[in-house]
N, C-alpha and C positions, 0 to 999 in steps of 0.2 A: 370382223363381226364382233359385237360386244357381245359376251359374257352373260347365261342368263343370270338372271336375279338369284333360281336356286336349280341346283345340277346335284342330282342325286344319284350315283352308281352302284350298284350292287348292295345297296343298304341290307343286311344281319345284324337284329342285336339280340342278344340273348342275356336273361335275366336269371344266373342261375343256368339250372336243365331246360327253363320256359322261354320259349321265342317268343320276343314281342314283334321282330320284325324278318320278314323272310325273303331276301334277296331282292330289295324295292327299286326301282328305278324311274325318274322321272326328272321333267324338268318346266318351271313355271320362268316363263319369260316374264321380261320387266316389263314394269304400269302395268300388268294384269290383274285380277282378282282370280286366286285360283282355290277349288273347295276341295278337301279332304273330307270325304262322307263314308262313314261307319259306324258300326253301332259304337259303345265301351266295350273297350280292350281288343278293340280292332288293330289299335297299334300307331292311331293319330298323335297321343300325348309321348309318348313315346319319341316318334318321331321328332317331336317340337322339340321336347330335349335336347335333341342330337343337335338341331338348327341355331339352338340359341346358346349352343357350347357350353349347356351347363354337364355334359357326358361326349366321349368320342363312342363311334359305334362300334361295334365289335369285328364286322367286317365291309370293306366297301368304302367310299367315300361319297361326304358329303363339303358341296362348296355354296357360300353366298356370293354372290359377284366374284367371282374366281377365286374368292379363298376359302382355303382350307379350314373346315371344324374345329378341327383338330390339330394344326398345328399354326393356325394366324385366328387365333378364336380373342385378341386383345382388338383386333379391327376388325373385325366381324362386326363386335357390339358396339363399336359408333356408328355402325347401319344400321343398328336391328335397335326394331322398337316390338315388344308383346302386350297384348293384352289378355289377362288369363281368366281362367273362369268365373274366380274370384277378383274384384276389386283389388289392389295393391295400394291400397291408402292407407294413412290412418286417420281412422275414425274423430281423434280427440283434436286435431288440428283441422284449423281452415284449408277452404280449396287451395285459396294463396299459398297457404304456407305448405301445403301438400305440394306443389309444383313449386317451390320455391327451392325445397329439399331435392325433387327430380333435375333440377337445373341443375344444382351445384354439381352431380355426382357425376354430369357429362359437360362441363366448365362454363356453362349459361350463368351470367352472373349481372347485375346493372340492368343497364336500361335495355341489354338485348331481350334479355331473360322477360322483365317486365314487358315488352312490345308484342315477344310471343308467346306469353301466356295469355295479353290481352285477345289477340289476332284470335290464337284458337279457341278461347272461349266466350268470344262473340258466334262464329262460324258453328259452334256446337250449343247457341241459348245455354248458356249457364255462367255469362256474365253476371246477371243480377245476382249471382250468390258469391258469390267470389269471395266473401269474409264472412260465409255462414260456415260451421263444421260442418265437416264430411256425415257426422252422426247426424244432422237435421235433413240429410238430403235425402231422397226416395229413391227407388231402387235404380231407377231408370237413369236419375240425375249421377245418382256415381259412376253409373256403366260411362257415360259421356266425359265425366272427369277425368274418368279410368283412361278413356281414351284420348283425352290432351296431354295426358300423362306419358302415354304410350309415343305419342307424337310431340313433346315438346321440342326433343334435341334434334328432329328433322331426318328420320331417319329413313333409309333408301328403300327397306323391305322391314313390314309391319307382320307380326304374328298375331292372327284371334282362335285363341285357345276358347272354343268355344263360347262367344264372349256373349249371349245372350240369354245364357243360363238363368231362370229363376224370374228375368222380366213377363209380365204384363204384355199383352198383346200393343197397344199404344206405347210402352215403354220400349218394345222392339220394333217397331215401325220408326219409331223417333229414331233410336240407334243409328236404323243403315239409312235412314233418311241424311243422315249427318256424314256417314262414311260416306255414302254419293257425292255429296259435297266436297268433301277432303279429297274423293281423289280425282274428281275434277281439278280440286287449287294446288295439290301437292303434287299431284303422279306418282303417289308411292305405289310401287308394289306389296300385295294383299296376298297372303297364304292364310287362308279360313278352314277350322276344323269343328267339324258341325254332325249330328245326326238331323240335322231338320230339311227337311225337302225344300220348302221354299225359298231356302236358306241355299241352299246347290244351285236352285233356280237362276239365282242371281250371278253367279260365277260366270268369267270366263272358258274355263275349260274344269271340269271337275276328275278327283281322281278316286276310286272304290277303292277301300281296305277293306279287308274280310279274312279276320284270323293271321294280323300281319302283312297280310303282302296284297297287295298293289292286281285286283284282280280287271281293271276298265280304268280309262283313264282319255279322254277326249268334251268336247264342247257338250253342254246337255241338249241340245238340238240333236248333234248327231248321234250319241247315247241312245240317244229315244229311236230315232230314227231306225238302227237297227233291228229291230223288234216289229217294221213294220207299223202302217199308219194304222191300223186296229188289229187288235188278240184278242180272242179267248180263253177268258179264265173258267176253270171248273171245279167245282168243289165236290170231295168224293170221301165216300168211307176207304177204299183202297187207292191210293195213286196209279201206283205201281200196274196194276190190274189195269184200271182204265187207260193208259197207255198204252200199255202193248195191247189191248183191242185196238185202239183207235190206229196203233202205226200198222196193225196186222188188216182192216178194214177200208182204213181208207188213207193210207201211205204220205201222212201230211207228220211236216214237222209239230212237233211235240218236247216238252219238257219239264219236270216237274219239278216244284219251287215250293218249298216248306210242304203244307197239306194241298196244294193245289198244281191242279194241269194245267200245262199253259200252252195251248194249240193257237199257231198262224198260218192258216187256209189261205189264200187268193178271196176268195168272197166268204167272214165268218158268219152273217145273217144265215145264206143259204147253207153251208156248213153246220150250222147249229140245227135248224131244221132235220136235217137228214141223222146228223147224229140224235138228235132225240129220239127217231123214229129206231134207230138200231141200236141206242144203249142209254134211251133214258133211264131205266130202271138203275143207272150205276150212276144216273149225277143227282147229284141234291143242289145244286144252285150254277148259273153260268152267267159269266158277262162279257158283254164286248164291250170294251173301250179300250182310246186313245193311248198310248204306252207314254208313263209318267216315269217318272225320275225313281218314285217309288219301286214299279214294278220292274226297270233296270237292274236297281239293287236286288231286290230278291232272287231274278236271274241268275246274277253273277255270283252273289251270295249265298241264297235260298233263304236270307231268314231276310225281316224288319231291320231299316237299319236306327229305326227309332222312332217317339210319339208322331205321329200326322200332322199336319199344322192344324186340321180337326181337331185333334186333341190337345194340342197347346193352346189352342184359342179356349176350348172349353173348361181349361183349367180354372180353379178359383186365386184370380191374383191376389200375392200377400197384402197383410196390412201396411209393409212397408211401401211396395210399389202402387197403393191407393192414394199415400200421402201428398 
């Protein structure tokens, strides 16, 4: 049986007296897309460190294709292609010559180097800039660069360090419009660390950090699933109170998640009904719906694992991603 992409055992790292990672375990099979969702300082960047052998962890191991972080971390990195939060270009130089520098430092040279830089920057539209600087390009346009950058030297397992930080709604639909593509023609395998929902959506199997460690980790289908095909959320001046009525009244699972109860009845329509009748006076707002990715997190969490795609969309995009 082959080797996953990434085999993580017992990951600790500690920073100092502060744990950033707390006994993680997990494993993303190869050609998958796999999401790491948490809020900051959940312990995803972190992690990525450890993956791309710029730190060994403190306890535990971690392997890419069966090797060792920490002690085969010279072939590790002619697997491992990242893409970080920030762009890795520089600005004063051409696309060309931005990837022309990537190529040398993994031995792409001539006409290979030339063939696939052409390849991938047709596949990702931003051929036509190919001798404009990296400074004249909008914000969208470098995240794409960033990303032939990430993929010139062809590598087995890709890192997106949250890579859609700071784009425009259109500038991030472009993005994974393009990675769709990529990994239709490449088959690379994908480790995505992300606070955006819709962003997990897309994943094969997603994994929850919360405070370090590794709290849910399965498909977001079945994620949801657990929760039941509708809940009841409550919002309360006491939680705690309204709980233990509710489990003392009418003996239905319950749980609370930040300022809110979160009740799963057999029928929550008629459930809600009856609960108004016995303890309206302690709710100020309730809903039922569908259990989203979101309300996963807060379960397993209790808190937001970050903005809503509502609120990323609402954002005012920079001047640079207008251009």
């Amino acid at each position: 049986m082959a080797a996953p992409a990434v085999h993580i055992q017992g990951v600790t790292h500690r920073y100092g007296t502060h744990v950033a990672l707390r006994d993680v375990s997990l494993q993303v099979a190869s050609g998958t897309l796999y999401g790491l969702l948490g809020p900051n300082g959940s312990g995803k960047t972190t992690l990525f460190r450890i993956l791309s052998t710029l730190m060994p962890p403190s306890e535990g191991k971690a392997r890419v294709f069966g090797l060792d972080v920490a002690a085969e971390s010279d072939a590790i990195r002619q697997q491992l292609g990242v893409v970080f939060q920030e762009p890795a270009l520089d600005e004063n130089l051409t696309v060309r010559e931005n990837l022309r520098i990537q190529g040398a430092l993994y031995g792409l040279h001539g006409a290979d180097r030339k063939a696939r830089t052409e390849e991938l920057l047709k596949r990702l539209d931003v051929i036509d800039r190919v001798d404009d600087s990296v400074a004249e390009l909008s914000g969208g346009l470098r995240r794409r660069v960033d990303l032939a950058r990430g993929l010139l030297h062809r590598p087995t397992l890709l890192l997106l360090d949250e890579p859609t930080t700071g784009l425009d709604p259109a500038a991030r639909r472009a993005f994974w419009s393009a990675i769709d593509r990529l990994r239709t023609a490449e088959g690379t395998t994908l480790l995505l660390a992300t606070h955006l929902m819709d962003e997990a959506e897309r994943c094969d199997r997603v994994g929850i950090l919360s405070d370090g460690a590794l709290v849910a980790d399965d498909a977001p289908a079945a994620l949801k699933a657990e929760l039941g095909s509708e809940t009841l959320w409550l919002e309360t001046e006491d939680p705690s109170a309204l709980r233990d009525r509710i489990d003392a009244q009418f003996g239905v699972s319950t749980r609370i998640v930040g300022s809110m109860v979160q009740v799963a009845p057999p029928d929550p329509p008629a459930f809600l009904s009856s609960l108004y009748e016995a303890l309206g006076d302690r709710i100020r707002s309730a809903t039922i719906r569908t259990p989203t990715l979101e309300d996963v997190f807060m379960v397993h969490a209790g808190v937001s694992a970050g903005p809503s795609r509502d609120e990323v969309l609402a954002r005012k995009p920079s001047a640079e991603d207008r251009a």
